[in-house]
C-alpha positions in Angstrom: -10.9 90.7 -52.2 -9.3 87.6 -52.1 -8.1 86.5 -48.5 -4.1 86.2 -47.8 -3.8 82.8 -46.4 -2.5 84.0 -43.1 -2.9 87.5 -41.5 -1.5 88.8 -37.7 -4.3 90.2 -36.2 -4.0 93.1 -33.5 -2.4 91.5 -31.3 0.2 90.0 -33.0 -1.5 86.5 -33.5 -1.2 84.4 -36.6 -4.9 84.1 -38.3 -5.4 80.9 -40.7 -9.4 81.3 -40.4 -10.8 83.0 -43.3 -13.8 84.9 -41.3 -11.0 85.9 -38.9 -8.6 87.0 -41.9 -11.4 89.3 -42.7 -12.6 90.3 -39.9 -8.7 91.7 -39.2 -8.8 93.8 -43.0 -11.9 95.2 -42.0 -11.0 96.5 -38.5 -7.5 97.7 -40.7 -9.0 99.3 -43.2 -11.5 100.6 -40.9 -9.0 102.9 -38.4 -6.8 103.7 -41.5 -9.7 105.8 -42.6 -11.2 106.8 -39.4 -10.1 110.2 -39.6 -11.7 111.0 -42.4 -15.3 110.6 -40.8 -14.5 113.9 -38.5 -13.5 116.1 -41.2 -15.7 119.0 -41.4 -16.8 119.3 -45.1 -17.3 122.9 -46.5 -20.7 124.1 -47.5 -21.8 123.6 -51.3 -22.4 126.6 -53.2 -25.4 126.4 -54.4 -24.8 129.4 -56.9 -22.0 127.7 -59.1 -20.6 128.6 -61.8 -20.4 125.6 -63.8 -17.5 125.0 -66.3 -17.9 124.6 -70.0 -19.9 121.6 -71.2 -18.0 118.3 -72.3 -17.4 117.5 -75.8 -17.8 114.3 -77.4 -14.3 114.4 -78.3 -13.2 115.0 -74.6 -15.0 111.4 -74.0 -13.8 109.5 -76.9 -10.2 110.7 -75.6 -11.3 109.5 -71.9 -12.6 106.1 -72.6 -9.1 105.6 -75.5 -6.9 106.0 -71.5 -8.7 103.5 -70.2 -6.9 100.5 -70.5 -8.1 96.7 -71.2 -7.6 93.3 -69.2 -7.9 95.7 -66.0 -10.0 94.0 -63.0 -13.4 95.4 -62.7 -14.9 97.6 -60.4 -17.8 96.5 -58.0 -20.0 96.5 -61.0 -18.2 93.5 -62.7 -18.5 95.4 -65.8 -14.8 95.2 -68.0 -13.6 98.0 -69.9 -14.0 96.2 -73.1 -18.1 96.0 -72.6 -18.3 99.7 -72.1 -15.8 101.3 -75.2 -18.8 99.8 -78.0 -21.3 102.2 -75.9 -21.7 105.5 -78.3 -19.9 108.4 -77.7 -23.0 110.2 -77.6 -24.9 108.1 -74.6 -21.8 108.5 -72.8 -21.4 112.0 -73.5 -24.9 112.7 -71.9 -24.0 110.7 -69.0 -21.0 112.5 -68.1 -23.1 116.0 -68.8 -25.6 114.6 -66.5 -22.6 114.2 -63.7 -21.3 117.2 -64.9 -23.9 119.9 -64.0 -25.4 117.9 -61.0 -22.1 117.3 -59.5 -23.9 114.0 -58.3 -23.2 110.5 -59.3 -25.4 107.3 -59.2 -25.7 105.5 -56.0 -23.6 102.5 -57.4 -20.9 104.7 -58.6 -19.9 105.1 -55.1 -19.3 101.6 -54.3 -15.5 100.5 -55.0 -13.2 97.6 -54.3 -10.2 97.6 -52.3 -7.4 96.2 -53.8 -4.3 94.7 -51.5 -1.2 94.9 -52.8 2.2 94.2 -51.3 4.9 96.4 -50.7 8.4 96.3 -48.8 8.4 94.1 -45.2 6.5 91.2 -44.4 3.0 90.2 -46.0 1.2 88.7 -42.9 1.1 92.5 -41.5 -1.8 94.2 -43.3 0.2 97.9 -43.2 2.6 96.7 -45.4 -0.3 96.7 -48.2 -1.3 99.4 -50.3 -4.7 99.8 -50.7 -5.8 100.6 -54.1 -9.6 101.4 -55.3 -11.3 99.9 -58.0 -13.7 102.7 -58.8 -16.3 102.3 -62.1 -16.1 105.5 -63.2 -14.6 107.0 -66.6 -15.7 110.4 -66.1 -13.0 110.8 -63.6 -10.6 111.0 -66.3 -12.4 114.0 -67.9 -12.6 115.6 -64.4 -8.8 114.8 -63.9 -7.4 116.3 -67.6 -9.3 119.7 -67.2 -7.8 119.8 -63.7 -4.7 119.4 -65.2 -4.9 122.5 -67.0 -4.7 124.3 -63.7 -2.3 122.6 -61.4 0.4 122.1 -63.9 1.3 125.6 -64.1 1.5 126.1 -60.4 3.5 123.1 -60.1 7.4 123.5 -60.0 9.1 122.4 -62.9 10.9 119.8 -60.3 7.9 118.2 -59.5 8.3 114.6 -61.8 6.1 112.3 -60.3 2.3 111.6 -61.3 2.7 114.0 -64.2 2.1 113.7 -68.0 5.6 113.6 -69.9 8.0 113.1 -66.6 9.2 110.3 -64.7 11.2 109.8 -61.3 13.6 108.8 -64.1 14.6 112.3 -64.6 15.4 112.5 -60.9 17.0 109.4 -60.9 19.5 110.2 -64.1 20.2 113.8 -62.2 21.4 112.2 -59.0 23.5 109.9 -60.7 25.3 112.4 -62.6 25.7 114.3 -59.6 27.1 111.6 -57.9 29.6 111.3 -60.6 30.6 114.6 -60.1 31.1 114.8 -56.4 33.3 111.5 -57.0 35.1 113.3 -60.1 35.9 116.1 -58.0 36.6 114.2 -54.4 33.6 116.0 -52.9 31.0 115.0 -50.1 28.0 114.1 -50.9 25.0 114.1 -48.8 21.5 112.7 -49.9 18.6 112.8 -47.6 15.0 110.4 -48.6 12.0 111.2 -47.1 9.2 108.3 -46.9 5.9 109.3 -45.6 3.9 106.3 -44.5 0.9 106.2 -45.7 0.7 109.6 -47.3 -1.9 109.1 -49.5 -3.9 107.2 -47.0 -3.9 109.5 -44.1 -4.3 112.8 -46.4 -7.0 115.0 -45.1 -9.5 115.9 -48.1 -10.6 119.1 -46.3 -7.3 120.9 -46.6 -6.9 119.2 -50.1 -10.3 121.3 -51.2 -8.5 124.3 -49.1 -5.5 123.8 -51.4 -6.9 123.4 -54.6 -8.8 126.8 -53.9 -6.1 128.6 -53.2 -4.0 127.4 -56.4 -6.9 128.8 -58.3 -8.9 125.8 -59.3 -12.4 126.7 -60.7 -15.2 126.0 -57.9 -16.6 124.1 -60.5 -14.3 121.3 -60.4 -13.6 121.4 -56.7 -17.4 120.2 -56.2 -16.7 117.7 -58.6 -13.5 116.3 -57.3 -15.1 116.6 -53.6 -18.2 114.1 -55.1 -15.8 111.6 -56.1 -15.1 110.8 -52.3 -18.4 112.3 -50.3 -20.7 108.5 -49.0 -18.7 106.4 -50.5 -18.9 102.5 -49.6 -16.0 100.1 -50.0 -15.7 96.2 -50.0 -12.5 94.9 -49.0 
């Protein structure tokens, strides 16, 4: 990651020295993740039933999502080098991943991305931390999850889903709105911001939850693979 040209550092400090700069990400991103080093992971199943096989046409749809000009992952390899690889090499790649629920040693090596959001820019909380991760076979993983969660998700649920937007939230609060002013009528709304929700989410009670919404082992121990010894660079 690039350095910001000026960080505060614990204390409050100004940092202008780029060794300092990060030095203060790394302690950051460090304690924002602590709490996932104590979480008690669940025993692998060693008798599991492994979901049906990937098709080829499952792959070609997974590497059509991923989209050009992106940055690349640790690997320095661009999504345009990898869509000319055949479908079938790929295919037996993913397969490989697939049964074995493992994934190469450099596959768990990502990049942390900085970006900025609300409040000021020399404070490293007001970043969101976004991964880099060089791996296509996620999106295979993440489409035949879909096919669960969707239908115990409640039809109000908009965000992060296929075919719905905040939008729709958005356009039914503002014709609320007009009705409580057509009809001279209080309104109250109430937003809820959780900082750093994604950040701070315990995976343990995520694989709890999936369990119980009746998500196939299977792809539990996949999902779980995606984050178990994984390195980052900031």
């Amino acid at each position: 990651m690039a350095c910001k040209t000026t960080v505060r550092g614990s204390n409050g400090q100004k940092l202008y020295d780029q060794p300092a700069i990060r030095d203060q990400w790394k302690e950051y991103t460090e304690e924002l993740y602590e709490g996932e080093q104590q979480i008690h992971l669940i025993e692998k199943d060693e008798t599991l039933e492994l979901e049906p096989n990937i098709l080829k046409k499952e792959v070609m749809w997974a590497m059509k999502q991923l989209a050009n000009r992106n940055p690349p992952g640790i690997d320095g390899i661009p999504t345009e080098l990898l869509k000319p690889i055949p479908v079938a090499a790929l295919t037996t790649l993913c397969q490989c991943i697939w049964n074995t629920c493992e994934r190469p040693k450099e596959w768990k090596r990502s990049v942390f991305i900085s970006t900025p959001k609300k409040g000021e820019t020399k404070d490293c909380t007001n970043y969101h931390t976004i991964a880099l991760i060089p791996h296509a076979c996620r999106k295979i993983i993440q489409q035949r999850l879909s096919i669960t969660i969707d239908r115990e998700l409640s039809d109000v649920k908009a965000g992060f889903r296929k075919g719905r937007s905040s939008h729709d939230h958005i356009a039914n609060l503002r014709w609320i709105m007009e009705k409580a002013r057509e009809y001279q009528k209080n309104l109250y709304m109430c937003f809820i911001d959780y900082s750093k929700a994604f950040d701070v989410l315990e995976h343990n009670k995520l694989w709890i939850c999936l369990k119980e919404m009746g998500t196939p082992p299977h792809l539990i121990e996949l999902i779980r693979s995606l984050y178990q010894d994984q390195e980052v660079t900031v």
